[in-house]
Each structure stands twice: as C-alpha cells, then as structure tokens.
C-alpha positions as a Markdown table, in Angstrom:
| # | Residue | x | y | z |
|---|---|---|---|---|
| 1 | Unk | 58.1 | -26.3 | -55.3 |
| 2 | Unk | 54.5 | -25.2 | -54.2 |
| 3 | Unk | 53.0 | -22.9 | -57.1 |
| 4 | Unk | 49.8 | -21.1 | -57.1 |
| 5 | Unk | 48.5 | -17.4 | -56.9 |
| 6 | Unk | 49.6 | -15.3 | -53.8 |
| 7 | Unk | 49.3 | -11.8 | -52.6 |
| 8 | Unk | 51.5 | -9.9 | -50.8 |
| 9 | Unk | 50.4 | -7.1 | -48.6 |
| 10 | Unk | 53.4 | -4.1 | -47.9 |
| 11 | Unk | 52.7 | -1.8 | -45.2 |
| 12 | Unk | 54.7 | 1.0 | -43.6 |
| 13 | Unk | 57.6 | 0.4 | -46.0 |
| 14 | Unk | 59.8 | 2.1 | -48.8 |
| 15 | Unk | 59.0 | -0.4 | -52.5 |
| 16 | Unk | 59.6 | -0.5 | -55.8 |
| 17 | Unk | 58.6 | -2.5 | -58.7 |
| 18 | Unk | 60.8 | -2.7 | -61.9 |
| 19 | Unk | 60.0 | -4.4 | -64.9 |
| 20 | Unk | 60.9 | -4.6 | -68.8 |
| 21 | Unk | 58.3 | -2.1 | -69.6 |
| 22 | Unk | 56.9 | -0.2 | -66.2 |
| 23 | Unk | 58.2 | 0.6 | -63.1 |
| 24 | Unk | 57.2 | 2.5 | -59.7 |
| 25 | Unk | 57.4 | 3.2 | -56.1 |
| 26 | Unk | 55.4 | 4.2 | -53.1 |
| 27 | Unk | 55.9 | 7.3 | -53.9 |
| 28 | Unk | 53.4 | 6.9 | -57.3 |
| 29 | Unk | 50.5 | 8.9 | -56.7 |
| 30 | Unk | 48.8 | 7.4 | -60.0 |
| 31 | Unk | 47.4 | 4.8 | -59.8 |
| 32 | Unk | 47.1 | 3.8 | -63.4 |
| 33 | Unk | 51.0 | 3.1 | -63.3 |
| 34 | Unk | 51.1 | 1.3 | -59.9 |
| 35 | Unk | 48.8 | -0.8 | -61.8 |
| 36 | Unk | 50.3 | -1.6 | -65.0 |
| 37 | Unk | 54.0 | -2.3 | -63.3 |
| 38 | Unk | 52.0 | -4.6 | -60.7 |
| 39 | Unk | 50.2 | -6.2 | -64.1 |
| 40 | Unk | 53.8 | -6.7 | -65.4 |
| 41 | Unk | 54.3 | -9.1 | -62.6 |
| 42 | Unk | 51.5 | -11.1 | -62.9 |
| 43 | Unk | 52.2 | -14.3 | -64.1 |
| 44 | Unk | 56.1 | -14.1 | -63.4 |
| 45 | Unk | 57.7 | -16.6 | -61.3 |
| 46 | Unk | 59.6 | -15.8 | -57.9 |
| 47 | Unk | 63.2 | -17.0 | -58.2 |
| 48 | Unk | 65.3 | -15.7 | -55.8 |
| 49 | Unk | 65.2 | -13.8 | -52.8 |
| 50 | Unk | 67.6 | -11.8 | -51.2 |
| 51 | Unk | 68.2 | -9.6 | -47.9 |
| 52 | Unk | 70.3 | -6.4 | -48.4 |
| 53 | Unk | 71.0 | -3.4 | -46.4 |
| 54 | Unk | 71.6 | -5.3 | -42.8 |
| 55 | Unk | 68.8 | -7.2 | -43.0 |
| 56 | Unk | 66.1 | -4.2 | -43.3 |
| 57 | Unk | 66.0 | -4.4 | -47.6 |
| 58 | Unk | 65.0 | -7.2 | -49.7 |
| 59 | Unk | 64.9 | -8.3 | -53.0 |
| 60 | Unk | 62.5 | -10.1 | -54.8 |
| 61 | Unk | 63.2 | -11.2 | -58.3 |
| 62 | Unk | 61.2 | -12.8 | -60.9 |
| 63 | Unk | 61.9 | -14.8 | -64.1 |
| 64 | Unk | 60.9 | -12.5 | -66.7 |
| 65 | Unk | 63.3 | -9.9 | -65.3 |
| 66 | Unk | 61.0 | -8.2 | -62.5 |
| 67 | Unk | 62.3 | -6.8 | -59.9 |
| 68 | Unk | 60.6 | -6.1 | -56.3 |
| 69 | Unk | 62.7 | -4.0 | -53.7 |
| 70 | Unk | 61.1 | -3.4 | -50.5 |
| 71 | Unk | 62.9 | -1.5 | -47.9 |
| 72 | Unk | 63.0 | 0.4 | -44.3 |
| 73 | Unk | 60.5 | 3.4 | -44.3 |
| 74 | Unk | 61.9 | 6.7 | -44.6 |
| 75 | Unk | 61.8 | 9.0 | -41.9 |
| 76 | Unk | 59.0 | 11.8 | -41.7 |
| 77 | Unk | 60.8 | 15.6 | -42.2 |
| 78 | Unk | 61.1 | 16.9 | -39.5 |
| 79 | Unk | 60.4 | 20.6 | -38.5 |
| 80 | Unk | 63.7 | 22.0 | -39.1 |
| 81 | Unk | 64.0 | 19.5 | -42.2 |
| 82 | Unk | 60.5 | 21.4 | -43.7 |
| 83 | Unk | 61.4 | 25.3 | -42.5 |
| 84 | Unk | 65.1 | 24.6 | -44.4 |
C-alpha cells in the first residue's frame, strides 16, 4: 500500500473534519480551528473510503478515529430565500 505525505485540495464543496478533540466545516470562519482539526489529521492513516448520498458525498476515515465528509455545495439563497 503506497504511503507517503499527500494534500488534498477541496474546492466548491460542502466539508467537514471531525476528530477526537476538534472539529469544523466550511463554514469556520477562524482559522485557528480549521487549523488545529486539520493538525488532528496529520499523521493519521486513510482506511476506508466511502461514497454516500448518490454518489455526490464521501467519506474519508482515518485510523485514529478522524473523520473527513465532503459533500455537494449548498445552494446560494436566493432572493425570496434572503427577503423571508
């Protein structure tokens, strides 16, 4: 099984990163806890991978429990969705 450092670049998508300690999403406007969830990862080994949702979500889990959900994007408000 190849090993080794990798990056992984997410763009135009929903995600979320879980671990034992930190967690966060796109949403995250600090960047101090996007960091230390990311940092949580570091180190931890991909062992499975798993598409959800009909094929627009995955799953990425890790051995020491971390958890990496990427997902469709979510559509922008519209209009009628902001004057409500």
């Amino acid at each position: 099984m190849p090993t080794g450092k990798w990056h992984l670049f997410i763009s135009e998508r929903e995600w979320s990163v879980a671990t034992k300690f930190h967690s966060c999403s796109r949403a995250d406007t600090d960047a101090e806890d996007v960091n230390a969830a990311l940092r949580q990862l570091d180190g931890q080994r991909l062992v499975a991978v798993a598409r959800r949702g009909g094929g627009s979500d995955w799953v990425l889990e890790f051995d020491l429990g971390g958890v990496l959900r990427i997902g469709a994007p979510t559509p922008p408000a519209s209009d009628e969705d902001i004057a409500q």
